[in-house]
Each structure stands twice: as C-alpha cells, then as structure tokens.
Backbone as CSV, one residue per row, in Angstrom:
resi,resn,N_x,N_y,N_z,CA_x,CA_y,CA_z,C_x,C_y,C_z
1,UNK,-8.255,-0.269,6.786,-7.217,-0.046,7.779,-5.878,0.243,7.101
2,UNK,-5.319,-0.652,6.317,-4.150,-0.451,5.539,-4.313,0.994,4.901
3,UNK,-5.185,1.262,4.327,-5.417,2.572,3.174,-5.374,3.778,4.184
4,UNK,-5.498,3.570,5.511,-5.298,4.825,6.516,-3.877,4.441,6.569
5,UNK,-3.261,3.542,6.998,-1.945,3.546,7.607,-1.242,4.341,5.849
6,UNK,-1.189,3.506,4.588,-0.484,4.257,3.213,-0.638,5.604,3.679
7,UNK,-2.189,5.947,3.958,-1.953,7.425,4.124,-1.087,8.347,4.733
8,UNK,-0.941,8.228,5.999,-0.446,8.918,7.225,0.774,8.016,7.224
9,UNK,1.353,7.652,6.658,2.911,7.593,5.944,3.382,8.340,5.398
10,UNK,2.440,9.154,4.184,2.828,10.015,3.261,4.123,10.583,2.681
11,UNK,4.916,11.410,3.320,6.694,11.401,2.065,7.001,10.828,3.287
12,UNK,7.118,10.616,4.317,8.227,10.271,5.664,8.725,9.122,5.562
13,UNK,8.813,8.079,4.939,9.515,7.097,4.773,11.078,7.026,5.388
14,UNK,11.917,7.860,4.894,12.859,7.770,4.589,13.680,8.518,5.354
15,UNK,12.732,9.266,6.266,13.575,9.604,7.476,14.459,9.010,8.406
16,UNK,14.001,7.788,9.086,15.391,6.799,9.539,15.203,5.504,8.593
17,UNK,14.318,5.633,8.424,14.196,4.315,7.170,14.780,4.516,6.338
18,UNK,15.560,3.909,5.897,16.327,4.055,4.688,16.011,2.649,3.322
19,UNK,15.276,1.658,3.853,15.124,0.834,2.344,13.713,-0.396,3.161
20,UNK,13.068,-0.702,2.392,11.781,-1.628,2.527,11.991,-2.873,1.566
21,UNK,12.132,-3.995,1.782,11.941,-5.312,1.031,10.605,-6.127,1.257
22,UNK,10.430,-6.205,0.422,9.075,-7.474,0.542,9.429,-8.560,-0.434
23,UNK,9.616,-9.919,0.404,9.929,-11.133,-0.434,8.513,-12.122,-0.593
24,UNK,8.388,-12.613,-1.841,6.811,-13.651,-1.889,6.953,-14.455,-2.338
25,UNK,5.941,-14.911,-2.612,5.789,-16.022,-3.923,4.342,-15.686,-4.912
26,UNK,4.867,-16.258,-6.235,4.013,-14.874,-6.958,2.645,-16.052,-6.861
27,UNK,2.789,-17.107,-6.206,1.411,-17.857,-6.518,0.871,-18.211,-5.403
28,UNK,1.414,-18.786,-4.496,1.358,-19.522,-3.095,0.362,-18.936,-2.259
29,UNK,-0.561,-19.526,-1.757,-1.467,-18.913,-0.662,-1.274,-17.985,0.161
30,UNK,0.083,-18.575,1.158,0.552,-17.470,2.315,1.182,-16.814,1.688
31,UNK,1.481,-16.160,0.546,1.601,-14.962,-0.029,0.534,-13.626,-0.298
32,UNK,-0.697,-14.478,-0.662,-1.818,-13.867,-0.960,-1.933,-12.356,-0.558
33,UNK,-1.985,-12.115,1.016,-1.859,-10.815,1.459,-0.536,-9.897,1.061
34,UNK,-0.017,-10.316,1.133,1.547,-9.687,0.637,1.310,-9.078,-0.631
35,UNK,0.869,-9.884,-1.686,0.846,-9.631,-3.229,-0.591,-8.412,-3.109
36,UNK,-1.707,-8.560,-2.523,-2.702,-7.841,-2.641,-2.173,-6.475,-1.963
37,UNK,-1.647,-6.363,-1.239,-1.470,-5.379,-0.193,-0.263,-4.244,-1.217
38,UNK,0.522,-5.268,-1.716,1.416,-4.696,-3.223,0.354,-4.026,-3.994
39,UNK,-0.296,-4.435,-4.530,-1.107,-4.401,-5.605,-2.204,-3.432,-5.125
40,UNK,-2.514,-3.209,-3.804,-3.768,-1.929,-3.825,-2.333,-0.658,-3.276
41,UNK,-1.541,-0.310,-2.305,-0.919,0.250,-2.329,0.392,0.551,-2.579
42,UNK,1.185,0.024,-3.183,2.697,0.365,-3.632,2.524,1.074,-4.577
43,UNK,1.684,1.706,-5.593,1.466,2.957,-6.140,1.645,4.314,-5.460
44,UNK,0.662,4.483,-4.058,0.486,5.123,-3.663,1.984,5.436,-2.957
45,UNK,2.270,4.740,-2.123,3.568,4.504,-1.751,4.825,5.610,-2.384
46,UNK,4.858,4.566,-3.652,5.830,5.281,-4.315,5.634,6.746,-4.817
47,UNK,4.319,7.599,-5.844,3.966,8.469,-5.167,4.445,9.219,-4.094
48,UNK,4.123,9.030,-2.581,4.384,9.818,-1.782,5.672,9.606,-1.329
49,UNK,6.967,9.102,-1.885,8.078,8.706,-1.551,8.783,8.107,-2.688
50,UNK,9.234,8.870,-4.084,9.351,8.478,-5.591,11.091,8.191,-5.194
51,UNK,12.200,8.947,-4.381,13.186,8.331,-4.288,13.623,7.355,-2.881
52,UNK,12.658,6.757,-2.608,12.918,5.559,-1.853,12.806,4.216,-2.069
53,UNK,13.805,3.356,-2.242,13.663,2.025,-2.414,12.759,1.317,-1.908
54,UNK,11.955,0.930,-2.362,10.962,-0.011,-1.676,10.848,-1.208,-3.097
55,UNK,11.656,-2.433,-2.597,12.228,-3.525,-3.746,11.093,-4.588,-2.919
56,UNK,10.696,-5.232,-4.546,9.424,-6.361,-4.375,10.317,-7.549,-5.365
57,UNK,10.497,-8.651,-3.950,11.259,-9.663,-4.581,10.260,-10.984,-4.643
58,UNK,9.993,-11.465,-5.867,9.050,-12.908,-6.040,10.243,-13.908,-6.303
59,UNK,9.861,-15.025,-5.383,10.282,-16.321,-5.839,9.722,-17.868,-5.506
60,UNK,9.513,-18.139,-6.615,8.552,-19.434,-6.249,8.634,-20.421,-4.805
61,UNK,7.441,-20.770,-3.544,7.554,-21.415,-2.969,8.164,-20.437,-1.242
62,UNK,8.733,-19.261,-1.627,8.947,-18.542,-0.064,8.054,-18.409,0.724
63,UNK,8.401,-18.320,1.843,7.449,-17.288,2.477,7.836,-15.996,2.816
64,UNK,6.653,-15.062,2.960,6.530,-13.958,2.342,7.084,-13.333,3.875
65,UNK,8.029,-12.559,3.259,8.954,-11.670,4.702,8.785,-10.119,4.645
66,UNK,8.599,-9.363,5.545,9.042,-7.899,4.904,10.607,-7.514,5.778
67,UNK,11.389,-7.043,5.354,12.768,-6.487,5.567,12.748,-4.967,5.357
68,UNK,13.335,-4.657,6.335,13.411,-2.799,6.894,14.898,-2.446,7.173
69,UNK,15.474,-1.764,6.717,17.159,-1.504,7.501,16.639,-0.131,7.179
70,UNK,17.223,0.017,8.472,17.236,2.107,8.872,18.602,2.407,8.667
71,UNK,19.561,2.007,9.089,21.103,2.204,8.991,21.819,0.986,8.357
72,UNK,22.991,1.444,7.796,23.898,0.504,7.215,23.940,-0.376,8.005
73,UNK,23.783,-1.647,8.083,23.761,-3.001,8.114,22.471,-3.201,9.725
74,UNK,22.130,-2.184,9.726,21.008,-3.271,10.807,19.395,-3.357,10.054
75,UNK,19.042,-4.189,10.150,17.784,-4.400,9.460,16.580,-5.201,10.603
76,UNK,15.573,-5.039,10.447,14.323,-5.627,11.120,13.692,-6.425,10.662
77,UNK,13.247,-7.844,10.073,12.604,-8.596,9.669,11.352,-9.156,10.112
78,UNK,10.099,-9.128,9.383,9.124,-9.645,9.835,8.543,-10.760,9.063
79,UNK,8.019,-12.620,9.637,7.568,-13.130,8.440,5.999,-13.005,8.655
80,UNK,5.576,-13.021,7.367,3.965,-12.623,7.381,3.723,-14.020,7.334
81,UNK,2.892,-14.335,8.713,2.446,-15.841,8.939,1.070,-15.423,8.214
82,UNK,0.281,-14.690,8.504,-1.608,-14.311,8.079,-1.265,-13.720,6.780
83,UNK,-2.599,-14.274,6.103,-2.780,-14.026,4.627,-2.783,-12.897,4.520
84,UNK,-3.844,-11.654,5.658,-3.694,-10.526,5.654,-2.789,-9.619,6.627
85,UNK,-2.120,-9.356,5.714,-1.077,-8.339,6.711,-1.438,-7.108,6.916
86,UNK,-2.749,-6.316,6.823,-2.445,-4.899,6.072,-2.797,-4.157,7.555
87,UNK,-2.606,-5.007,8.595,-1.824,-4.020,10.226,-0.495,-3.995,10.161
88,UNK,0.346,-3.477,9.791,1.515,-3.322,10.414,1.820,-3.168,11.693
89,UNK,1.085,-2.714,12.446,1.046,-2.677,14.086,1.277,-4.109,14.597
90,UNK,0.181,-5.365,13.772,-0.030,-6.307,14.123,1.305,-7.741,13.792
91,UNK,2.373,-7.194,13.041,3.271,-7.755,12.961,4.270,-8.179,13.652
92,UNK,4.880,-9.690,13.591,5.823,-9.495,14.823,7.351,-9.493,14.521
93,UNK,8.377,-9.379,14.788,9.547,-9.472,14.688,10.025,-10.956,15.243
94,UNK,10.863,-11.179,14.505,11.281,-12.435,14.894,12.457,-12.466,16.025
C-alpha cells in the first residue's frame, strides 16, 4: 500500500507543500513504523523530489509525529499512534 502511495506522489511534493518532518525515536517500539517506512521509502522519495526538504529528526524516548507546513507558518501535525503508518489516508490530525 505505502509503495503505491511513494509512487503516485512522484515530483509533486512541493507544489503547496513546501517541507515534511518526521520526528522518532531511533529505538522505541511506537517508532517502529516510522523508522521502517523511512527506511523502505525516503530513497525513493527523495529521488522523485531531490530539492525538497523532507528532514528526519531522532530523539531518544518521542513519539513519532509527522509535521507538514504548506505556507510560512501554518503547519499540519500528525502523531503516529500504530506501529504501521504506511496509510497516510489513515492518519489523523490532532
């Protein structure tokens, strides 16, 4: 499911999106999906979108958030409660 969604992303990122954060923990369980989901696609990612920020922040003990701002100062936050995140559809906003 995830490996269709990387796909049909392809360069468009950065059309109103302007920057992607993902915060973890590089060990912690409820990180698990976060770090794997890094690790099979943020290659690809970057690839199809080489000048867009997409920043991977580890720090021991967080939980794992993703952060979106389309315009100067508004941003969207989601925390990844499930190990596997790789719906983005299935995410919620806080």
């Amino acid at each position: 499911m995830a490996a269709a969604v990387v796909r049909g992303i392809g360069g468009g990122l950065g059309r109103s999106l302007r920057e992607l954060r993902v915060h973890l923990c590089q060990r912690s369980a409820g990180s698990r999906g976060a770090r794997e989901f890094i690790e099979q696609h943020y290659v690809t990612l970057k690839q199809a979108n080489p000048d867009f920020p997409i920043l991977i922040r580890e720090c021991s003990g967080v939980q794992p958030r993703l952060w979106a701002r389309y315009v100067p100062f508004k941003y969207w936050k989601a925390v990844m409660r499930s190990p596997q995140m790789y719906s983005p559809c299935k995410q919620e906003a806080p």
